[in-house]
N, CA, C and O atoms as a printed pandas DataFrame, in Angstrom:
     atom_number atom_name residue_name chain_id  residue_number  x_coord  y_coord  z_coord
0              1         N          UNK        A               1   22.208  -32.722   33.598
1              2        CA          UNK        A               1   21.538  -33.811   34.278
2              3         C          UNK        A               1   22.556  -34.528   35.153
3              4         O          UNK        A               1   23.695  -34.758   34.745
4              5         N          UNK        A               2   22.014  -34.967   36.681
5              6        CA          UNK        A               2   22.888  -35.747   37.300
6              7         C          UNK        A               2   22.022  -36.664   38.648
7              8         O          UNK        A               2   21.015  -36.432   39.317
8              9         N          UNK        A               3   22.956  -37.705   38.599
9             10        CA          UNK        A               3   22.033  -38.236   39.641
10            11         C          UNK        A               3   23.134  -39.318   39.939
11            12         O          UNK        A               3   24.125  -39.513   39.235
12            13         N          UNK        A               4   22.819  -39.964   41.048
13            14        CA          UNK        A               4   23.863  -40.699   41.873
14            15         C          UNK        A               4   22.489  -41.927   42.682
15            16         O          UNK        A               4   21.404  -41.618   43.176
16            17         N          UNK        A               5   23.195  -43.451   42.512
17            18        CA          UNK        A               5   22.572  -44.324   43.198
18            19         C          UNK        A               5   23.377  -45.508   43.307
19            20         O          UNK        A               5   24.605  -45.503   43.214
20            21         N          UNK        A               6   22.442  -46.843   43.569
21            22        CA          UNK        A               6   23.230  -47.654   44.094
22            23         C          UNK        A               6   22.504  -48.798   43.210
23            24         O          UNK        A               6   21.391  -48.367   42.907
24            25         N          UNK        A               7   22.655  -49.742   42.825
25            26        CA          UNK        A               7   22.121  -50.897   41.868
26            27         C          UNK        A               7   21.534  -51.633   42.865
27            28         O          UNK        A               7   20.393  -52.093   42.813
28            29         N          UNK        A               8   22.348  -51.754   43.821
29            30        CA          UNK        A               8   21.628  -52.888   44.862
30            31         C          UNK        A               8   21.019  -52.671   46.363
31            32         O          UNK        A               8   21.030  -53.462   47.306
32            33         N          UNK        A               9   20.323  -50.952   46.263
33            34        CA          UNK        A               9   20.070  -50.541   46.954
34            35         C          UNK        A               9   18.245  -50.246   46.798
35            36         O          UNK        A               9   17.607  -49.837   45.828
36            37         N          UNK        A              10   17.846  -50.593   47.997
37            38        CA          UNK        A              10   15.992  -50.585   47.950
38            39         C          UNK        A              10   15.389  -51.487   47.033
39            40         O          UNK        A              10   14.375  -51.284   46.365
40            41         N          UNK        A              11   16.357  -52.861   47.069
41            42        CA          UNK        A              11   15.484  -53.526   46.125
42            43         C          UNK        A              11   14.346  -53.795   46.653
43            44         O          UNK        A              11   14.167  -53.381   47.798
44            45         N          UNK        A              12   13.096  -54.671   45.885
45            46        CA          UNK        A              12   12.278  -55.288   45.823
46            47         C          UNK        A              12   12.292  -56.146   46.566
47            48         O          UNK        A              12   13.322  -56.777   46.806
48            49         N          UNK        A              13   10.768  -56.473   47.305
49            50        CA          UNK        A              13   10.621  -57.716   47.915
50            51         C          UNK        A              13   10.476  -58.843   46.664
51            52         O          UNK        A              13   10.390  -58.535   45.476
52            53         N          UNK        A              14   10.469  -59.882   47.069
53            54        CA          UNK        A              14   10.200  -61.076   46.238
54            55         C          UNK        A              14    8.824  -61.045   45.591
55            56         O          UNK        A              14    7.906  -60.492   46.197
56            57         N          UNK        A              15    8.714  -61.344   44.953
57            58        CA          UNK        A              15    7.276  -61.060   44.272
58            59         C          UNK        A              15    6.678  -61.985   43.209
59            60         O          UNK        A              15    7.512  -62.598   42.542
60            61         N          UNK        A              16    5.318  -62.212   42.913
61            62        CA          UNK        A              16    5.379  -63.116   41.430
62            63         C          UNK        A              16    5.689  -62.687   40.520
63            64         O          UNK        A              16    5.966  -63.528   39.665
64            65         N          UNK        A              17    5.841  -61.263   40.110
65            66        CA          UNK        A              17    6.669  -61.243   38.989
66            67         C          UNK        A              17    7.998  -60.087   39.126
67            68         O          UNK        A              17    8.264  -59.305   40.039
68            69         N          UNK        A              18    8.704  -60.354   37.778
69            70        CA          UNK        A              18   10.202  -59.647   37.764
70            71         C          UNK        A              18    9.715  -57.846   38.167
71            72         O          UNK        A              18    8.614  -57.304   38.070
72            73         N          UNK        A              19   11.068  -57.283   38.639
73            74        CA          UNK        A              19   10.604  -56.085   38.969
74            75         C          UNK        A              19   11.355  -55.253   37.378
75            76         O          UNK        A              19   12.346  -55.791   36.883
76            77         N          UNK        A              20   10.933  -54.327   36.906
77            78        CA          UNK        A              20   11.933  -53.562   36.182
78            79         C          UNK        A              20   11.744  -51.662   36.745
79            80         O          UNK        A              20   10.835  -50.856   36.549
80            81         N          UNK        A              21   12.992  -51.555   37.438
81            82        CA          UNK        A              21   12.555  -50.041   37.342
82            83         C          UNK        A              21   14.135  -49.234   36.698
83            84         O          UNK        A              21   15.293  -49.513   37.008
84            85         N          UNK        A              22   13.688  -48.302   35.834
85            86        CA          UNK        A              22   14.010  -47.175   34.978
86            87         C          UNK        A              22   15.091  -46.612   35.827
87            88         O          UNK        A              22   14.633  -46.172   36.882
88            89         N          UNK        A              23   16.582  -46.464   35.690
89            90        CA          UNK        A              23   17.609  -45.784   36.601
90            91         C          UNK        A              23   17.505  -44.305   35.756
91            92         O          UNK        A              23   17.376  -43.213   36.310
92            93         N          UNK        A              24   17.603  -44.560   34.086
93            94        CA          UNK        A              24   17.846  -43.415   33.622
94            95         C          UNK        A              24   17.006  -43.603   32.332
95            96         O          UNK        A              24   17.135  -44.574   31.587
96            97         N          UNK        A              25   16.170  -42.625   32.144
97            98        CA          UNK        A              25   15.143  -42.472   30.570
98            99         C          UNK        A              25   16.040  -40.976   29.961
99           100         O          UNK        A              25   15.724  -39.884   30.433
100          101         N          UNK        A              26   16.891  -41.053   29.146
101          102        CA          UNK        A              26   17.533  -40.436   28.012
102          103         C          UNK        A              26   17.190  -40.424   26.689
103          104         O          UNK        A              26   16.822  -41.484   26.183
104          105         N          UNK        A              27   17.247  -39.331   25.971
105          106        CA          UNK        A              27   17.143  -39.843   24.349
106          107         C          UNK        A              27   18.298  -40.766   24.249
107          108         O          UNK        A              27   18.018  -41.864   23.770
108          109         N          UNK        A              28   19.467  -40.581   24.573
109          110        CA          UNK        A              28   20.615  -41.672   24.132
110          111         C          UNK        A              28   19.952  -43.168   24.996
111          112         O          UNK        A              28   20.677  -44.074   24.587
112          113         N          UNK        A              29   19.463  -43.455   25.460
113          114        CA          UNK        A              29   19.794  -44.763   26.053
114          115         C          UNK        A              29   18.503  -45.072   27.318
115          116         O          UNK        A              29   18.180  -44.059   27.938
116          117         N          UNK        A              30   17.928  -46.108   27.633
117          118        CA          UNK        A              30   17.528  -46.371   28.688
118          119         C          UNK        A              30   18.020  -47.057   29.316
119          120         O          UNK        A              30   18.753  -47.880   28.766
120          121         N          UNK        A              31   17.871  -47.083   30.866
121          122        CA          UNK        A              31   18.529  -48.249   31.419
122          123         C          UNK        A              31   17.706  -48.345   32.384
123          124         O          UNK        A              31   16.922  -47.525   32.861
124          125         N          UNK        A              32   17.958  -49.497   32.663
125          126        CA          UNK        A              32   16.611  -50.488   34.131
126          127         C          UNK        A              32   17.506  -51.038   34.745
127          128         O          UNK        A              32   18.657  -51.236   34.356
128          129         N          UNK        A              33   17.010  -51.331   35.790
129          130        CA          UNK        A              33   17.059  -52.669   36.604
130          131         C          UNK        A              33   16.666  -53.559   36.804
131          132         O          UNK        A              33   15.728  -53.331   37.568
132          133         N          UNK        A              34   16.755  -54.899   36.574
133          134        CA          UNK        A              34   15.484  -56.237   36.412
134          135         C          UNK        A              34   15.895  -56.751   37.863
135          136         O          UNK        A              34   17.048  -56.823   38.290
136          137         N          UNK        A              35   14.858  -57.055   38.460
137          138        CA          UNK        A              35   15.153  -57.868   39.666
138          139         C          UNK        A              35   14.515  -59.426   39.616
139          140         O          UNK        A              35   13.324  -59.681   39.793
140          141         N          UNK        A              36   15.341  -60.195   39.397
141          142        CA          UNK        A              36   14.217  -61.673   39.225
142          143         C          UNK        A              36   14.259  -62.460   40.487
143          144         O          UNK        A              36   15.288  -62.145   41.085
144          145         N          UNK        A              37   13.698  -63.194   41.029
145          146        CA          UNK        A              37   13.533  -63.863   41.724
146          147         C          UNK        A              37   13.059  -65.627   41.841
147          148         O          UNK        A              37   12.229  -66.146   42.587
148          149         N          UNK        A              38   13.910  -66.224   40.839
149          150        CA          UNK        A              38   13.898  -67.361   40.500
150          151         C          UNK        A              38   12.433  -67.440   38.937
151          152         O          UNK        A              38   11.589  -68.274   38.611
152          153         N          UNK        A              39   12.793  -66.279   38.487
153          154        CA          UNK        A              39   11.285  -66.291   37.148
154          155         C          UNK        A              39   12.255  -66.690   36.074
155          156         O          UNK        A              39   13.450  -66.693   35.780
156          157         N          UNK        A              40   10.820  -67.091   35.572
157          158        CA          UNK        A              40   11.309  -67.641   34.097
158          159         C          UNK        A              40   10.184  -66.906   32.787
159          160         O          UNK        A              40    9.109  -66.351   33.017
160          161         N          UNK        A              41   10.828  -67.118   31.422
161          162        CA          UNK        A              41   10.076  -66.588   30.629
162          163         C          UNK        A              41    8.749  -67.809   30.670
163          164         O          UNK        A              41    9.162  -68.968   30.685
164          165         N          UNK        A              42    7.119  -67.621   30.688
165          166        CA          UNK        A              42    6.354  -68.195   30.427
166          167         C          UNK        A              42    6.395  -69.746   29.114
167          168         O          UNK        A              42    6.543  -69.490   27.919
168          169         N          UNK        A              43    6.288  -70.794   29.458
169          170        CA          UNK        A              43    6.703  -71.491   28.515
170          171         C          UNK        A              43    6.082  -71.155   27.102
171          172         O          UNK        A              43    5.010  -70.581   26.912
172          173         N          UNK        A              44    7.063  -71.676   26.038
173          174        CA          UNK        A              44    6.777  -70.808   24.965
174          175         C          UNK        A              44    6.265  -69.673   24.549
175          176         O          UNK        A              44    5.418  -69.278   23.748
176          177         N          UNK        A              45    7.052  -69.234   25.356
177          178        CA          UNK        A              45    7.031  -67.077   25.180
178          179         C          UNK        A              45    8.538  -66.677   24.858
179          180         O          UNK        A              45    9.473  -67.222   25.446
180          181         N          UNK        A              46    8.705  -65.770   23.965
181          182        CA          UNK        A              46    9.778  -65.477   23.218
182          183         C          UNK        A              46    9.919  -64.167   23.073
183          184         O          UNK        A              46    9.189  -63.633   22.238
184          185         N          UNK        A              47   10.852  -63.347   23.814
185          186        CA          UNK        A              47   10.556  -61.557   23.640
186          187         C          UNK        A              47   11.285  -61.511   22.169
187          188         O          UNK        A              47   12.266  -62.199   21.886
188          189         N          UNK        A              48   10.534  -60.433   21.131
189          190        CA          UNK        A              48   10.940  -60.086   20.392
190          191         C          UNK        A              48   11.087  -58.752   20.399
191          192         O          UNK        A              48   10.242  -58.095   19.791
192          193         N          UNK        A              49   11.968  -58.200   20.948
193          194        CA          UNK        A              49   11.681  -56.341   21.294
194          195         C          UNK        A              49   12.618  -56.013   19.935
195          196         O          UNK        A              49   13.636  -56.498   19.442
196          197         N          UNK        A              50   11.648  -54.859   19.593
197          198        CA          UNK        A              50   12.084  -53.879   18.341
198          199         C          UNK        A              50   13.799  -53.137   18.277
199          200         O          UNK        A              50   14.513  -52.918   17.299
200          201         N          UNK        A              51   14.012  -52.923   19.577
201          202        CA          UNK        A              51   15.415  -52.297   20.235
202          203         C          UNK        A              51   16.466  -53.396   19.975
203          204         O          UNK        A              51   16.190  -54.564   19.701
204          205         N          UNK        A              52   18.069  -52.726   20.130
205          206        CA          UNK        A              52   18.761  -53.788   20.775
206          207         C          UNK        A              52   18.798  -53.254   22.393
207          208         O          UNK        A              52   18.731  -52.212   23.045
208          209         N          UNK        A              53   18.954  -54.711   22.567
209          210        CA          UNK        A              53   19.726  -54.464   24.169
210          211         C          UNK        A              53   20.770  -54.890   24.922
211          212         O          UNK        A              53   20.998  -56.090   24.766
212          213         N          UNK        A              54   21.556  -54.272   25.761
213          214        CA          UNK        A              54   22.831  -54.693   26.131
214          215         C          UNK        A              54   22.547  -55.180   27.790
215          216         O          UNK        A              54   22.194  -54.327   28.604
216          217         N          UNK        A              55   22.746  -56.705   28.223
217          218        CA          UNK        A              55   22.385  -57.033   29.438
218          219         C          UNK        A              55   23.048  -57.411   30.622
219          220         O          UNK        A              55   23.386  -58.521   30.209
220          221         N          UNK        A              56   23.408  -57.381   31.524
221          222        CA          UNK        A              56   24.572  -57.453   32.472
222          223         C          UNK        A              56   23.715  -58.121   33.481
223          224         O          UNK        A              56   22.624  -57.784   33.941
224          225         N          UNK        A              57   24.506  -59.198   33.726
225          226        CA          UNK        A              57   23.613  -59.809   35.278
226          227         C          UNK        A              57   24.601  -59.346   36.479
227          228         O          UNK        A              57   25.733  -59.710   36.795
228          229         N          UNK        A              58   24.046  -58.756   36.809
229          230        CA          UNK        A              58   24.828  -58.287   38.406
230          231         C          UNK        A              58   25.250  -58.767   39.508
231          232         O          UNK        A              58   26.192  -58.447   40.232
232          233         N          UNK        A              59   24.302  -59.734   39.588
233          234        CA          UNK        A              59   23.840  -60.619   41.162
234          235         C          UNK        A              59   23.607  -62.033   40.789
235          236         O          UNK        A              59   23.463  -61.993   39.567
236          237         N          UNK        A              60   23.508  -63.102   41.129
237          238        CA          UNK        A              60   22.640  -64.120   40.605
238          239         C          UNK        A              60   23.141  -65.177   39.858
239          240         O          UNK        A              60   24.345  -65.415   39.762
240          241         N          UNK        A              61   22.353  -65.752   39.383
241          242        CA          UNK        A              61   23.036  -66.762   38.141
242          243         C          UNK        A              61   21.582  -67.037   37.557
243          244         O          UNK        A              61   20.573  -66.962   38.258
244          245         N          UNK        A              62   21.566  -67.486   35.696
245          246        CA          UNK        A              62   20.557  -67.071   35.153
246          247         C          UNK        A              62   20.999  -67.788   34.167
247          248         O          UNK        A              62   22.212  -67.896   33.988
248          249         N          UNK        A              63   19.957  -68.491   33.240
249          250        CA          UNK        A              63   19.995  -69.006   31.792
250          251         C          UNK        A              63   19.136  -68.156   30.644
251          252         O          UNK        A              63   17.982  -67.829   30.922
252          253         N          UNK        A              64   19.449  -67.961   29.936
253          254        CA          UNK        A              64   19.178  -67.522   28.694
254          255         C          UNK        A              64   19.075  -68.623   27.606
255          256         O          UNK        A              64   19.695  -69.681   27.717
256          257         N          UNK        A              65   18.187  -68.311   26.438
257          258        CA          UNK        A              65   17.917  -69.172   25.316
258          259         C          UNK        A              65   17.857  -68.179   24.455
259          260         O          UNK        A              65   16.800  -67.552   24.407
260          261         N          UNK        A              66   19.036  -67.769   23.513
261          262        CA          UNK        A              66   18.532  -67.154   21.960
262          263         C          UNK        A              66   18.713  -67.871   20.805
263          264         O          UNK        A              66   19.554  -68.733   20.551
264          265         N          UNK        A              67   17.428  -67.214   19.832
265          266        CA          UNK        A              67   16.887  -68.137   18.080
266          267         C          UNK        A              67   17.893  -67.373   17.768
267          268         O          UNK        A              67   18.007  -66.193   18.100
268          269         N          UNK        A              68   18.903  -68.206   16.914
269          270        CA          UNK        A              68   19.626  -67.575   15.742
270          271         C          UNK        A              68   18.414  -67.866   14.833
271          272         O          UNK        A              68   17.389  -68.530   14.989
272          273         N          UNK        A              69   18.991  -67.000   13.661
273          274        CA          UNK        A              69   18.176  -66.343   12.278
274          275         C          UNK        A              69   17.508  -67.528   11.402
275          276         O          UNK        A              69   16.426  -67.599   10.821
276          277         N          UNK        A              70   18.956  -68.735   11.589
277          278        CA          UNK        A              70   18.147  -69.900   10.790
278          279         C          UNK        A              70   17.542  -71.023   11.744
279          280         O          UNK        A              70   17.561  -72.238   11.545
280          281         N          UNK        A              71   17.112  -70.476   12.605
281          282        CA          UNK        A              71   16.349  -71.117   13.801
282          283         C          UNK        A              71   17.082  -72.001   14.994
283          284         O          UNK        A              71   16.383  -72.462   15.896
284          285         N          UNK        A              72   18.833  -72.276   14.965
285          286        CA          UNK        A              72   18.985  -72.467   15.667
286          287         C          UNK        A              72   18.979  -71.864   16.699
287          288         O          UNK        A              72   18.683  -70.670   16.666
288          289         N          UNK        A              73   19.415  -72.718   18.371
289          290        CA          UNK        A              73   19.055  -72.064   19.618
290          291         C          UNK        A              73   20.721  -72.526   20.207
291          292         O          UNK        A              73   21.297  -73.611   20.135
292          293         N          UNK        A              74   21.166  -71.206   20.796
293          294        CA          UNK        A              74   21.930  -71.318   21.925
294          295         C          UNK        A              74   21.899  -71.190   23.349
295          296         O          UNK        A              74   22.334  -70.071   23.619
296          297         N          UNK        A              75   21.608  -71.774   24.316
297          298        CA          UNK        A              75   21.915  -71.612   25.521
298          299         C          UNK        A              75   22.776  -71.113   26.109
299          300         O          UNK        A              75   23.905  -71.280   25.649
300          301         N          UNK        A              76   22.596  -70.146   27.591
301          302        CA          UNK        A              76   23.514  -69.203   27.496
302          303         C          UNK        A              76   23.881  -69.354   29.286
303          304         O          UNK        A              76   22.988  -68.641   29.746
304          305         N          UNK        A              77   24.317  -69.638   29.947
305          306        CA          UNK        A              77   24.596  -69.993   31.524
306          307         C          UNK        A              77   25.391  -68.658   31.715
307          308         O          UNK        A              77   26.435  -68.289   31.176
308          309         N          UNK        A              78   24.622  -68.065   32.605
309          310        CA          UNK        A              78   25.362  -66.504   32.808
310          311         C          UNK        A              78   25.278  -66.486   34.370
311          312         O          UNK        A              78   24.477  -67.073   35.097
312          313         N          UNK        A              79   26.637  -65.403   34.791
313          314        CA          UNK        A              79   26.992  -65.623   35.937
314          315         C          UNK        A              79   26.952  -64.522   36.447
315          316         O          UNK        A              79   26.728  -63.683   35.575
316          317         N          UNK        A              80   27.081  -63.984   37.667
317          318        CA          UNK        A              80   27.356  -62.375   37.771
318          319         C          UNK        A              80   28.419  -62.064   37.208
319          320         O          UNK        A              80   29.474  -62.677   37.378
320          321         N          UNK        A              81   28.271  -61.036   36.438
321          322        CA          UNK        A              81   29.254  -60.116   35.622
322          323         C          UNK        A              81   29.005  -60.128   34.432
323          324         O          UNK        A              81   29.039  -59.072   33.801
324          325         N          UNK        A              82   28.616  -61.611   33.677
325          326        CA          UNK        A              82   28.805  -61.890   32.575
326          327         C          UNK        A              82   27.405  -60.998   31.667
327          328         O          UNK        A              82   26.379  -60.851   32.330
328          329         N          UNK        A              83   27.405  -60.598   30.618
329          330        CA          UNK        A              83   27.000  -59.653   29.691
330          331         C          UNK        A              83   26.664  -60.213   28.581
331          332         O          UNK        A              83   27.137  -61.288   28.214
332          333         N          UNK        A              84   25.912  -59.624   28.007
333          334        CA          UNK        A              84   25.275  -60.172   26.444
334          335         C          UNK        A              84   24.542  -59.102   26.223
335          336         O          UNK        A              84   23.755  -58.451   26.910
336          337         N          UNK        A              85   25.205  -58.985   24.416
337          338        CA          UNK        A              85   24.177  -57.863   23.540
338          339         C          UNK        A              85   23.377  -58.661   22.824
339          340         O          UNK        A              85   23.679  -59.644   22.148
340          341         N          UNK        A              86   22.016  -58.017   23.080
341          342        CA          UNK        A              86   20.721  -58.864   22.152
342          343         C          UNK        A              86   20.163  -57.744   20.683
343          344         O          UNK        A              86   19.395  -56.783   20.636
344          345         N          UNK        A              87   20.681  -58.190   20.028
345          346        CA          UNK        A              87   20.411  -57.237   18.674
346          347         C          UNK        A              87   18.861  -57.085   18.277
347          348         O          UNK        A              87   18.167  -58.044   18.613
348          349         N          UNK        A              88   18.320  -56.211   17.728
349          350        CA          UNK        A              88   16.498  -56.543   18.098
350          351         C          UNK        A              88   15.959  -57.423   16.980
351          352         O          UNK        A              88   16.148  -57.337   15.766
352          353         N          UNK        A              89   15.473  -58.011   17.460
353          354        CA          UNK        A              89   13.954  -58.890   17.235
354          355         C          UNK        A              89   15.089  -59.728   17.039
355          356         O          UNK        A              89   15.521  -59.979   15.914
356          357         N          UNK        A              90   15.665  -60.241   18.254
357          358        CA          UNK        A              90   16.551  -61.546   17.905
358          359         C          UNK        A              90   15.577  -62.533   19.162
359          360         O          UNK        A              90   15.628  -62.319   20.373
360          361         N          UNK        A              91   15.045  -63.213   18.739
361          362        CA          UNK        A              91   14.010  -64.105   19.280
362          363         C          UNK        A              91   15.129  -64.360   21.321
363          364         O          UNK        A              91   16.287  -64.768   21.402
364          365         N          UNK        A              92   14.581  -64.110   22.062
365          366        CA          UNK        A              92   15.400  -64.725   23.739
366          367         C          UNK        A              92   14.084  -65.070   24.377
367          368         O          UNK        A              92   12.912  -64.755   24.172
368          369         N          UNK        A              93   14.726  -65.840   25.229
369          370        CA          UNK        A              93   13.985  -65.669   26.157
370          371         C          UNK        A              93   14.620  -66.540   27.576
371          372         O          UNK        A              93   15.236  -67.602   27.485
372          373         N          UNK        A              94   14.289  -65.771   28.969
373          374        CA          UNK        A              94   14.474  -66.046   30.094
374          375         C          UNK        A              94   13.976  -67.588   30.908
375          376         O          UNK        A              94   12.849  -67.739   31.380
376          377         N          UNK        A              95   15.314  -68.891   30.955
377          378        CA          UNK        A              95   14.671  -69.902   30.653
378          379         C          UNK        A              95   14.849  -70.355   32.350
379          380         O          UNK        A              95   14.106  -71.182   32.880
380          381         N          UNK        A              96   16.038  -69.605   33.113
381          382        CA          UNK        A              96   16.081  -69.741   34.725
382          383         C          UNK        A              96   16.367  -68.330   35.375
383          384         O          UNK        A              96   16.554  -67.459   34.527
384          385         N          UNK        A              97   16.421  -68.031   36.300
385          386        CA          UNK        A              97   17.200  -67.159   37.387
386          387         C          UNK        A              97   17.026  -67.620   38.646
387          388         O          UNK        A              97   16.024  -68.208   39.051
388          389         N          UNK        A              98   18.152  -67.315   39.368
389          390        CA          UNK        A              98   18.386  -67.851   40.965
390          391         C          UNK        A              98   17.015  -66.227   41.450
391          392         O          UNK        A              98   16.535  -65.283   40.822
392          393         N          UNK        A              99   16.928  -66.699   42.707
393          394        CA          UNK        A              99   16.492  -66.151   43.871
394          395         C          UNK        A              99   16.930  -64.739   43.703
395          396         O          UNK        A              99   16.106  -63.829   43.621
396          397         N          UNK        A             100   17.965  -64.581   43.661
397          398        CA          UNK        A             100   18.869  -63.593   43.999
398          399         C          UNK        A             100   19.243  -62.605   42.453
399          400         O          UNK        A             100   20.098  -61.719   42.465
400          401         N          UNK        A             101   18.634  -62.877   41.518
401          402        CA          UNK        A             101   19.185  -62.219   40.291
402          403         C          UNK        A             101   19.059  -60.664   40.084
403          404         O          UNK        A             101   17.995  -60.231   40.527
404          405         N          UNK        A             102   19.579  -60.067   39.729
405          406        CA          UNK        A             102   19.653  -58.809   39.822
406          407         C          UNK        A             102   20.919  -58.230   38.257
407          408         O          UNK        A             102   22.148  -58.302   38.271
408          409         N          UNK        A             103   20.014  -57.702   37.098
409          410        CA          UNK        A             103   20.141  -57.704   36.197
410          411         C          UNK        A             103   20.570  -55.765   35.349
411          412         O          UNK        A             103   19.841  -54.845   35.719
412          413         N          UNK        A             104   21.120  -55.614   34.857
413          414        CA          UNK        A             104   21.405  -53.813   34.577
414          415         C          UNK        A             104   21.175  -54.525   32.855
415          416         O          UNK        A             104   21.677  -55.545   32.384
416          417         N          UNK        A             105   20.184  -53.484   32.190
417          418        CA          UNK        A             105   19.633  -53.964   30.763
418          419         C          UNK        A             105   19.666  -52.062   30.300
419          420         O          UNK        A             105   19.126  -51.072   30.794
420          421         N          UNK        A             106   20.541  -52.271   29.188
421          422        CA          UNK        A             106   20.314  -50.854   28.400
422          423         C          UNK        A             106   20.191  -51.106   26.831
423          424         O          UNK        A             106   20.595  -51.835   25.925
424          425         N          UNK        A             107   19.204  -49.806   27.166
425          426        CA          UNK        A             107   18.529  -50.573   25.579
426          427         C          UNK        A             107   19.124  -48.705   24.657
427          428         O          UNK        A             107   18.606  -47.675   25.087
428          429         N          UNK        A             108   19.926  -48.644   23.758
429          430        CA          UNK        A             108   20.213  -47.660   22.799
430          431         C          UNK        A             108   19.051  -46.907   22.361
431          432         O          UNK        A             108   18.028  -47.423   21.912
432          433         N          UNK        A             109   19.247  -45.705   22.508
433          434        CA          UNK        A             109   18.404  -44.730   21.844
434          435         C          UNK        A             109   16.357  -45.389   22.348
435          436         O          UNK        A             109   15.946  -46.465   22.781
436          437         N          UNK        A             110   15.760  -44.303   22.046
437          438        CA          UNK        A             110   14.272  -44.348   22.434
438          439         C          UNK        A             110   13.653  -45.870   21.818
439          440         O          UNK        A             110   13.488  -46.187   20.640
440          441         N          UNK        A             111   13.381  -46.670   23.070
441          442        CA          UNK        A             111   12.458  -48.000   22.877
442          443         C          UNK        A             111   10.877  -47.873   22.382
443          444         O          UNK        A             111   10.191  -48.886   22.241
């Protein structure tokens, strides 16, 4: 298998909602691309995905909110470059993104 691209190439127009498209579907690993455009997670909406996932903001600047276990919450001010692993069903959710966000999310083994 081989393939060659560009992260920040043919993005998305602006849109009402986030874009996610699939760079690579593997048994080892998936990986996307999130394109946000100033979205936020719906108020009181909380992804709980079954997977972990490993998240890289590329472009942009972006806040995050994750539930620790005994219900506290950390806030998370992420910048381009900056990264975070979300272990699964660890309560997040997407609380800003700039205009411009542009996100690389790999999630281990089949989601």
């Amino acid at each position: 298998m081989s393939g060659r691209g560009n992260l920040f190439a043919a993005l998305p127009p602006p849109g009402a909602e986030e874009r996610f498209d699939t760079l690579l579907d593997h048994p080892a690993a998936r990986i996307e691309r999130i394109a946000s455009f100033g979205h936020a997670s719906p108020p009181g909406f909380w992804y709980d995905q079954p997977g972990d996932e490993w998240v890289m903001l590329a472009a942009g600047r972006a806040t995050l909110v994750l539930e620790h276990a005994d219900g506290d919450r950390e806030t998370l001010a992420l910048a381009a470059g900056d990264w975070v692993f979300i272990p699964a069903h660890r309560r997040h959710r997407v609380e800003s993104t700039s205009n411009d966000a542009i996100w690389l999310a790999v999630h281990p083994g089949k989601t």
